[in-house]
VOROKOL-669691 format. One record per residue (C-alpha): residue number from 1; y, z, x. Coordinates in steps of 0.2 Angstrom, whole numbers, padded with zeros to 4 digits. Example, Ala and Ser with C-alpha at 12.3 -4.5 7.8 and 13.67 -1.06 7.14 Angstrom:
BEGIN
REC:num:y:z:x
REC:1:-0022:0039:0062
REC:2:-0005:0036:0068
//
This chain:
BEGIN
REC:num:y:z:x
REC:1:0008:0001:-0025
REC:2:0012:0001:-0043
REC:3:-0003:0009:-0055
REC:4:0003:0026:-0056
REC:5:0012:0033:-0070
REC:6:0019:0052:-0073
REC:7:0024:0055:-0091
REC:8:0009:0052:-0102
REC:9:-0006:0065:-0105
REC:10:-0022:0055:-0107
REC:11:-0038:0062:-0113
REC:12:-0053:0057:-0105
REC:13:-0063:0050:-0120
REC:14:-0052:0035:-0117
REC:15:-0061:0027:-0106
REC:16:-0079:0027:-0113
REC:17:-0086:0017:-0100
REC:18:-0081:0028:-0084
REC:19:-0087:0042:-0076
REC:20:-0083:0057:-0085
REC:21:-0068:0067:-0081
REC:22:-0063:0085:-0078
REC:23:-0052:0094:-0087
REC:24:-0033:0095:-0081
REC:25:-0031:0101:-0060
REC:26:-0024:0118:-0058
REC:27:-0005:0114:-0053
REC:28:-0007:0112:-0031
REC:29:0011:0102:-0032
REC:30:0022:0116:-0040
REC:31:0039:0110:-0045
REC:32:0049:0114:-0028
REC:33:0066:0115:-0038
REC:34:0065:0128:-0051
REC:35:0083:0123:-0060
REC:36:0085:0105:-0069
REC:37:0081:0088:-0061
REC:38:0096:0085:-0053
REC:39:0101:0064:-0056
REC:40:0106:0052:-0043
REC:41:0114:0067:-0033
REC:42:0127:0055:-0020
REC:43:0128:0058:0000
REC:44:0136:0043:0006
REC:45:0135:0037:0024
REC:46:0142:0025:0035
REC:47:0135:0024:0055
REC:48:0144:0027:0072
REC:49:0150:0011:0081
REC:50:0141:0015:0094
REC:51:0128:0005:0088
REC:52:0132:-0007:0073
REC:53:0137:0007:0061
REC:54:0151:0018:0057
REC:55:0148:0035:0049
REC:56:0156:0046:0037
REC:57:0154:0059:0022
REC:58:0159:0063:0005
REC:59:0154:0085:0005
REC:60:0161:0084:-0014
REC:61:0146:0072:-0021
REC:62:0134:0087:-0016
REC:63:0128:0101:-0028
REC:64:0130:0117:-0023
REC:65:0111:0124:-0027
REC:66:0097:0115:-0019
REC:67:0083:0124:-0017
REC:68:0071:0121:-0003
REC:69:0056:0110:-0001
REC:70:0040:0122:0003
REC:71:0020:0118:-0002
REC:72:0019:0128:-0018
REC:73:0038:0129:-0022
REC:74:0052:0139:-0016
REC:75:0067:0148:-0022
REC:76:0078:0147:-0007
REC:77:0093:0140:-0010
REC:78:0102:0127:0005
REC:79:0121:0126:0008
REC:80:0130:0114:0006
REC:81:0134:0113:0025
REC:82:0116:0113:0027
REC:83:0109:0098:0016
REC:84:0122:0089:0025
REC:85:0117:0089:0043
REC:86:0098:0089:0038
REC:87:0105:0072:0031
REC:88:0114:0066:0043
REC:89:0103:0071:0057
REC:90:0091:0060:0047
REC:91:0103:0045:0046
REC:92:0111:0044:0066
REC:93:0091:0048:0071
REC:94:0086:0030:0059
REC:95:0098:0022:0065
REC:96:0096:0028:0086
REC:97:0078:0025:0083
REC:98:0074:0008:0075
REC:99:0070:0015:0057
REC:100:0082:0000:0050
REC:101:0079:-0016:0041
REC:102:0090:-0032:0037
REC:103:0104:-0029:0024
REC:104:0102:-0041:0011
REC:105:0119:-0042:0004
REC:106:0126:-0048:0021
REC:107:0124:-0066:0024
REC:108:0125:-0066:0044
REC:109:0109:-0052:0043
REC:110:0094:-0059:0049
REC:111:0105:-0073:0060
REC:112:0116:-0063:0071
REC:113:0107:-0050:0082
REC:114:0111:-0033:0081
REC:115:0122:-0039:0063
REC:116:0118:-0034:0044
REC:117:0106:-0020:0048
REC:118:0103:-0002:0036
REC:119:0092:0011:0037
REC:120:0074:0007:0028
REC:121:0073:0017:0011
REC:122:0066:0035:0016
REC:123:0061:0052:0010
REC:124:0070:0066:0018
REC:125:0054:0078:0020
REC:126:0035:0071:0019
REC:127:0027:0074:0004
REC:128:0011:0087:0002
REC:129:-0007:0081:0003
REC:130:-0020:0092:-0001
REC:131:-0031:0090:0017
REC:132:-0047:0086:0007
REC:133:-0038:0068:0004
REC:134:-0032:0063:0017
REC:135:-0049:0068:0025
REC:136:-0058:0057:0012
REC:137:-0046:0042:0013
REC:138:-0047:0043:0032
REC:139:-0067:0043:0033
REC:140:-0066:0029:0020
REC:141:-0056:0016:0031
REC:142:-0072:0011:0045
REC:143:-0082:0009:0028
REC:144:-0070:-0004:0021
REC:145:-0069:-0013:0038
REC:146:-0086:-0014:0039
REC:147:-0085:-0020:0020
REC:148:-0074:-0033:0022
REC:149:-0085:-0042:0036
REC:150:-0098:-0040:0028
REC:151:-0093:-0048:0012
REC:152:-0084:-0062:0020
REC:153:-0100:-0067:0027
REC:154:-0108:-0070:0010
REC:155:-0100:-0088:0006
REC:156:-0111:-0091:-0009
REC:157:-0104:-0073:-0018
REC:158:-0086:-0078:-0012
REC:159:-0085:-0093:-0022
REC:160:-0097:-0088:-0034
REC:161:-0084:-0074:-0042
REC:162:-0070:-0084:-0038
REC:163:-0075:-0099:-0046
REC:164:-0069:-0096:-0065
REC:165:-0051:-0089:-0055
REC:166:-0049:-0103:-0048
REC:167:-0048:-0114:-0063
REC:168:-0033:-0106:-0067
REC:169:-0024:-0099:-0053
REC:170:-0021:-0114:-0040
REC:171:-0017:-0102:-0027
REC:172:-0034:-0095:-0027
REC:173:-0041:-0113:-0028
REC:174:-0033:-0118:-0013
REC:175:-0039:-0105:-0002
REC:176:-0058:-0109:-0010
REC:177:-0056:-0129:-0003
REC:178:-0051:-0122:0014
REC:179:-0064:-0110:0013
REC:180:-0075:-0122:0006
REC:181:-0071:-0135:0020
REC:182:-0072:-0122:0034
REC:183:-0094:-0121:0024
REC:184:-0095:-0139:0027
REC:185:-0089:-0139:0045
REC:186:-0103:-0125:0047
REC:187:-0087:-0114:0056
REC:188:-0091:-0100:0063
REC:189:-0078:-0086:0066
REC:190:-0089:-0077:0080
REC:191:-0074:-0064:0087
REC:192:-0067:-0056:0069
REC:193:-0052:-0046:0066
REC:194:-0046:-0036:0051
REC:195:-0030:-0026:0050
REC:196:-0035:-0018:0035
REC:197:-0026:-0006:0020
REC:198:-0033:0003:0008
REC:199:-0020:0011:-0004
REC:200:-0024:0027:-0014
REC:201:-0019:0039:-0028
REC:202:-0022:0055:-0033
REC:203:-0028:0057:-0051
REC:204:-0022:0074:-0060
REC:205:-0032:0069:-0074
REC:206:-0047:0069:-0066
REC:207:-0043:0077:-0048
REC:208:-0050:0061:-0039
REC:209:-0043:0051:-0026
REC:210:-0044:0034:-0030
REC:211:-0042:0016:-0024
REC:212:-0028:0005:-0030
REC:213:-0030:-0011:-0018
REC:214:-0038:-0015:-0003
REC:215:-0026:-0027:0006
REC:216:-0033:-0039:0020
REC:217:-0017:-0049:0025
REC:218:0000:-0045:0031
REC:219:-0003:-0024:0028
REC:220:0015:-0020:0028
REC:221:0023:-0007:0038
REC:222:0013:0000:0052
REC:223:0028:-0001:0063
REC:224:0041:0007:0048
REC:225:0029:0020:0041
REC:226:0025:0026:0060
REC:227:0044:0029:0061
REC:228:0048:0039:0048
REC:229:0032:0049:0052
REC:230:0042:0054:0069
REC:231:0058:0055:0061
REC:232:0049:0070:0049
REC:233:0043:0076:0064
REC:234:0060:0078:0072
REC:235:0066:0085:0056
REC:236:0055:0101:0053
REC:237:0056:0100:0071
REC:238:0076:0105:0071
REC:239:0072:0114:0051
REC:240:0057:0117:0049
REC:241:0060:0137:0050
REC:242:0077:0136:0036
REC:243:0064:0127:0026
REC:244:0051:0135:0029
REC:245:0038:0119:0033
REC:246:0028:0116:0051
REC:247:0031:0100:0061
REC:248:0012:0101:0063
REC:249:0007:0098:0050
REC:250:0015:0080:0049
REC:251:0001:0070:0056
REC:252:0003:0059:0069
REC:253:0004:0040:0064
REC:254:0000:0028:0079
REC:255:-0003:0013:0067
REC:256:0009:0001:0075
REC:257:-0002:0005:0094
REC:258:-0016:0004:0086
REC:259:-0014:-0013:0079
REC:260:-0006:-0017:0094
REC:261:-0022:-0013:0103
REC:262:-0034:-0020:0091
REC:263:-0021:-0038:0093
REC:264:-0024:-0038:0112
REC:265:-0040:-0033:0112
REC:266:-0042:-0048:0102
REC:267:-0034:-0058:0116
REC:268:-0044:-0052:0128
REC:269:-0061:-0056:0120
REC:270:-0055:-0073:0116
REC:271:-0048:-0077:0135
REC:272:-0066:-0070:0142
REC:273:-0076:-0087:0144
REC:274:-0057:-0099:0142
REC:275:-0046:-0104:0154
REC:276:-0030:-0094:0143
REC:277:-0020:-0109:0138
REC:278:-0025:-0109:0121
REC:279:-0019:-0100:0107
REC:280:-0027:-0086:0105
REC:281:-0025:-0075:0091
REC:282:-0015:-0078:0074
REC:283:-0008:-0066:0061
REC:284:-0001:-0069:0048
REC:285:0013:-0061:0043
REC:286:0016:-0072:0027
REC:287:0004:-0085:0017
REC:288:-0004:-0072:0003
REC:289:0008:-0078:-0011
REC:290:0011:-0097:-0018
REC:291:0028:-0096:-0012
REC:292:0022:-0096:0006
REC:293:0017:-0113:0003
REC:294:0031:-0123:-0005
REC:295:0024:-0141:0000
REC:296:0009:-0149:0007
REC:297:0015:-0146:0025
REC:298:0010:-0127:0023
REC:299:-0007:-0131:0017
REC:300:-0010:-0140:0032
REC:301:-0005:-0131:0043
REC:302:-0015:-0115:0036
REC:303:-0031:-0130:0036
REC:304:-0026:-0133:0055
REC:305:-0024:-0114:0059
REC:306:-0044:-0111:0049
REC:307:-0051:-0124:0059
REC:308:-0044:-0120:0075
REC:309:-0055:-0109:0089
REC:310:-0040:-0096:0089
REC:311:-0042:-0077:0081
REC:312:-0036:-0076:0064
REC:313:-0029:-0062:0056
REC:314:-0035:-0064:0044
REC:315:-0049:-0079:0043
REC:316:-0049:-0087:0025
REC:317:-0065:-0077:0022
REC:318:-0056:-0062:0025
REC:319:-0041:-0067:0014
REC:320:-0053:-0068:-0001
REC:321:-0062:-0054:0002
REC:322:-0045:-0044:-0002
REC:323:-0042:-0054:-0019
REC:324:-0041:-0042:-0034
REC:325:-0057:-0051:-0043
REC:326:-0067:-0048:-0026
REC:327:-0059:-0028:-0027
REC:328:-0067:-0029:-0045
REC:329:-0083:-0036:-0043
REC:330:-0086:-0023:-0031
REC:331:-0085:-0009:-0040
REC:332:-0099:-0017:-0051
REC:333:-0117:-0009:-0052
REC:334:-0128:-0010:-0038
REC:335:-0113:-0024:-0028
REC:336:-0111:-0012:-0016
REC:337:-0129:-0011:-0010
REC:338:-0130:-0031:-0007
REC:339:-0119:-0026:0009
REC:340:-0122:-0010:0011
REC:341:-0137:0001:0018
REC:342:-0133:0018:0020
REC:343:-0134:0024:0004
REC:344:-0121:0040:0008
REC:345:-0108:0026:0013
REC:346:-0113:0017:-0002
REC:347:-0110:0035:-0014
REC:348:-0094:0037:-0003
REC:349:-0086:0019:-0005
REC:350:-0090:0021:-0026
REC:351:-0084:0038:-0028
REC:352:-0066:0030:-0023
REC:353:-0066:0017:-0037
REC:354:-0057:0017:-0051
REC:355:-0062:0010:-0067
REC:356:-0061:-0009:-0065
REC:357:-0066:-0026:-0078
REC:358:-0065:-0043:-0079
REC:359:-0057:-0049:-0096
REC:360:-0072:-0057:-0101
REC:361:-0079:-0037:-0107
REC:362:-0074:-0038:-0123
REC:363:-0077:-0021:-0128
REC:364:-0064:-0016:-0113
REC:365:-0052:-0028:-0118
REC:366:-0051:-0022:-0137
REC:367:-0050:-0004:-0129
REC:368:-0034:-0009:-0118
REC:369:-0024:-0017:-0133
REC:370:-0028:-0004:-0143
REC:371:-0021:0009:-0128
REC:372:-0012:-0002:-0115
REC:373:-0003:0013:-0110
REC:374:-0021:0017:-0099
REC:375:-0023:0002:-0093
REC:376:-0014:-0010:-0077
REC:377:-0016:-0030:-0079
REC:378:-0017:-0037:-0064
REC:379:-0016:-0054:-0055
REC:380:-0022:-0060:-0040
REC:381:-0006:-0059:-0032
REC:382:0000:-0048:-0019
REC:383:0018:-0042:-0014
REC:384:0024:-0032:-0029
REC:385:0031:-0035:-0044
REC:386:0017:-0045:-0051
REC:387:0009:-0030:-0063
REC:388:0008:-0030:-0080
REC:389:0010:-0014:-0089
REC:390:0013:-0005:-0106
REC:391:0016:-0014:-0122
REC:392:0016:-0031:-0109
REC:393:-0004:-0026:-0107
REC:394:-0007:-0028:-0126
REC:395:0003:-0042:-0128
REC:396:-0003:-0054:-0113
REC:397:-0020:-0051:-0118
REC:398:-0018:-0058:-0138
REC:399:-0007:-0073:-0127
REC:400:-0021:-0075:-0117
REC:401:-0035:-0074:-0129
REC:402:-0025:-0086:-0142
REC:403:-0023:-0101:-0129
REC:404:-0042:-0099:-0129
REC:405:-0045:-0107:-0111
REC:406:-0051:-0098:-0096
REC:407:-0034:-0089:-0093
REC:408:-0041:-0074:-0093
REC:409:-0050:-0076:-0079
REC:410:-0033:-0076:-0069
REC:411:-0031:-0060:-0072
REC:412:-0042:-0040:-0071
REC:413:-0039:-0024:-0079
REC:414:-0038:-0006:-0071
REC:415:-0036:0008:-0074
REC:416:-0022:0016:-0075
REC:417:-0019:0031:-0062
REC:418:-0008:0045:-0067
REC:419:-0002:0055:-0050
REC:420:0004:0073:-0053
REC:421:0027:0070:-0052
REC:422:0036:0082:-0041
REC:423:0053:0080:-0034
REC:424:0061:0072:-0020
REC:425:0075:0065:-0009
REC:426:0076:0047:-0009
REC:427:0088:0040:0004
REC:428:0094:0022:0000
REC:429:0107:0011:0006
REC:430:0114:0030:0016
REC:431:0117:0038:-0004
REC:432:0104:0054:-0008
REC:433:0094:0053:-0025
REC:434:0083:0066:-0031
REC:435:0071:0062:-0042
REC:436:0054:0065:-0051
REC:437:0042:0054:-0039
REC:438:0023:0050:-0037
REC:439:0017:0043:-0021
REC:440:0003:0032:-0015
REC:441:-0006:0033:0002
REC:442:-0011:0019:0010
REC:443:-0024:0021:0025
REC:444:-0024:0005:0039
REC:445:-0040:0002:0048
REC:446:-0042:-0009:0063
REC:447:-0060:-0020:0064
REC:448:-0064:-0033:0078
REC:449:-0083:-0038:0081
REC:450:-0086:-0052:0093
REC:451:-0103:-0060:0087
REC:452:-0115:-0044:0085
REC:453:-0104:-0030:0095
REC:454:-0093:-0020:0085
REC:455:-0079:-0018:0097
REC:456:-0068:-0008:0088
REC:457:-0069:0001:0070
REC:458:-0056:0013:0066
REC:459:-0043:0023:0055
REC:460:-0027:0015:0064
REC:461:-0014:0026:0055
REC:462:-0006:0028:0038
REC:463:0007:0024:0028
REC:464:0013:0034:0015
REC:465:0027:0028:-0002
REC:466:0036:0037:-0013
REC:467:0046:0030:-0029
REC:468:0054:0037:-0043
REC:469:0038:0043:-0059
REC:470:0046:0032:-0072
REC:471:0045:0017:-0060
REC:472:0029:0004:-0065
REC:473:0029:-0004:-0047
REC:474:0032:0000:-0029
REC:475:0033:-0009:-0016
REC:476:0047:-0005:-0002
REC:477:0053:-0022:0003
REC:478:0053:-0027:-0019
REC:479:0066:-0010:-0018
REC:480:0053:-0002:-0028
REC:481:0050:0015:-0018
REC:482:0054:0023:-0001
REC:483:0044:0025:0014
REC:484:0039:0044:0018
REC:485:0026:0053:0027
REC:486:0011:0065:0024
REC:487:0014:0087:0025
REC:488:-0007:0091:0025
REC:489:-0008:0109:0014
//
């Protein structure tokens, strides 16, 4: 997460090379609070000790008019009593549910079981999608799956687009020599696996939903984001008539089953013809940043992990596959139908793309220092924070073009999506905000092939993130942005 922007009105001629744009949406996501943003409104809360928390409230730090979350706005106005217990309900059912992560600021946390845990960042109510998204992103997801093999099959356009990046990223270079070692050996990963996201925003410019990244190790949060999708749930459940909003129309989120299935199944294919005292599958859980890899012991042990006969999740191709030069030579003319057939799928995949360039288009790079406020630099790093934005945009780029080497090749531009803003309550460290927020959807898919059977290719879930509008980035675990859920309108 971390393209969107709220405050800026951008006029399609800005971006000569895309696709042309609409004029402005009609307004779907009224302002649901028709009085003046309300700042860093406090509800402070401690949990009960009959787990590891103890619980209290400070009433006084509430405002007394608070109007009610609805699709399309409301004018109903919640008591003060009332804002309360939906919060607290919220908090006990986190912490009674799992919906916690390690606190940071305690030193034990992460050493000590059942020590240093918080609640994980959330929204108090989901946010509205419009259901022609999320139907769009959802039939998207066994597309990419299918993508991703696909593309990591074709070693020679790997390395091919990579191979300028990796000059001058040494991160990327190294997973090239393992990838490139894995060629020589003539390895073949005959059972695949893919635990997929593909994160999206909605455009009010334009009134298209588009791609932001297409991440292929580590997808965070299918075990959090499925929580807090129950937890929503359990909250319209018990208030959904005071505020006027239908538990049902919180779709489910089996993310964290259905990549538990995809796991085992994984086992299973690989244990069919072996005696089961191998290792079997792999996942990584860390290894896509350089700080993964701090000496020469982690690179060999990722070589070890490549060359072994175990399931990878992901297999170096499929790391590389989800680099940001791979996302942008994609979106490329006539790319997609080197790996793709179906020419609907094809139509489908593009419509999703935002516009995308490598620096070495000079004509985009003079348009984005003259407006880098429409433009995202970008690396090939994942994990948030690593974005470049505003004024930083116009800057980088004369750094870059004055050191005259191939440092641009380090880096893309995009497109700078601009989300329509509403507003929100974002729970942190147990203390309410509300604030003007955008969100970003992200959709997880589930792939596993062994040789030519597809065994499973499938939308596994979703995970939904909201963060304050005036906030570049937004990641969860960078304290960017909350985790929330979906209401379908």
């Amino acid at each position: 997460m971390g393209v969107g922007c709220s405050n800026l009105s951008l006029s399609p001629s800005a971006f000569p090379p895309l696709k042309a744009a609409t004029t402005s949406r009609p307004s779907r996501y009224t302002n649901p609070f028709p009085f003046s943003p309300l700042n860093s409104t406090s509800l402070q809360y401690h949990y009960c000790p009959c787990t590891s928390f103890t619980m209290s409230l400070a009433p006084s730090s509430i405002p007394s008019q608070l109007a009610a979350w609805k699709p399309g706005g409301s004018d109903e106005v919640l008591s003060d009593e009332f804002l309360e217990k939906v919060v607290s309900d919220a908090l006990v059912w986190s912490a009674l549910h799992g919906l916690v992560v390690g606190d940071r600021s305690n030193s034990r946390s992460g050493k000590v079981p059942g020590v240093g845990m918080v609640h994980a960042p959330f929204a108090l109510t989901p946010t509205p999608l419009p259901m022609s998204y999320w139907r769009q992103a959802c039939e998207l997801a066994p597309l990419f799956n299918e993508l991703v093999d696909r593309v990591s099959l074709d070693a020679d356009f790997l390395q091919n687009s990579l191979s300028r990046t990796k000059k001058v990223d040494e991160f990327t270079g190294r997973l090239l020599e393992i990838h490139l070692q894995m060629l020589s050996l003539d390895k073949k990963e005959e059972i695949r696996l893919g635990l997929h996201r593909s994160d999206y925003m909605v455009d009010s410019e334009t009134d298209m939903l588009y791609q932001i990244e297409l991440n292929t190790i580590s997808s965070s949060f299918p075990g959090l984001g499925s929580l807090v999708a129950d937890l929503h749930r359990n909250v319209l459940g018990h208030y959904g008539q005071d505020l006027g909003l239908d538990s049902r129309n919180v779709p489910e989120n089996p993310a964290v089953s259905q990549f538990a299935k995809a796991l085992a199944n994984a086992w299973s294919e690989y244990n069919a013809s072996r005696d089961g005292h191998s290792v079997s599958v792999v996942y990584f859980r860390a290894g896509y940043t350089p700080n993964d890899y701090p000496s020469e012991t982690e690179w060999r042990a990722r070589l070890l992990i490549e060359s072994s006969s175990a399931v990878k999740c992901p297999s170096i191709a499929y790391h590389l596959v989800g680099t940001k030069k791979i996302q942008q030579e994609l979106a490329k003319p006539d790319i997609l139908e080197r790996f793709v057939e179906n020419k609907d799928h094809v139509a489908a995949l593009r419509k999703c793309f935002a516009g995308l360039w490598s620096l070495d288009n000079d004509e985009i790079v003079r348009t984005a220092m003259d407006k880098p406020e429409l433009f995202v630099l970008k690396p090939q790093r994942e994990g948030g924070g690593n974005n470049i934005y505003g004024t930083d945009v116009r800057e980088m780029l004369i750094k870059l073009r004055n050191e005259g080497n191939d440092g641009l090749a380090a880096y893309i531009l995009m497109q700078r999506i601009f989300p329509k803003d509403s507003l929100s309550y974002l729970i942190r460290d147990g203390i309410s905000h509300t604030e003007k927020t955008i969100s970003e959807l992200g959709i997880y898919g589930a792939y596993l092939r062994n040789k030519d059977k597809v065994i499973i290719n499938e939308q596994s879930g979703y995970l939904m993130r909201t963060k304050v509008s005036s906030s570049n980035e937004g990641g969860v675990a960078a304290g960017f942005a909350v985790l929330d859920s979906v209401y379908l309108t």
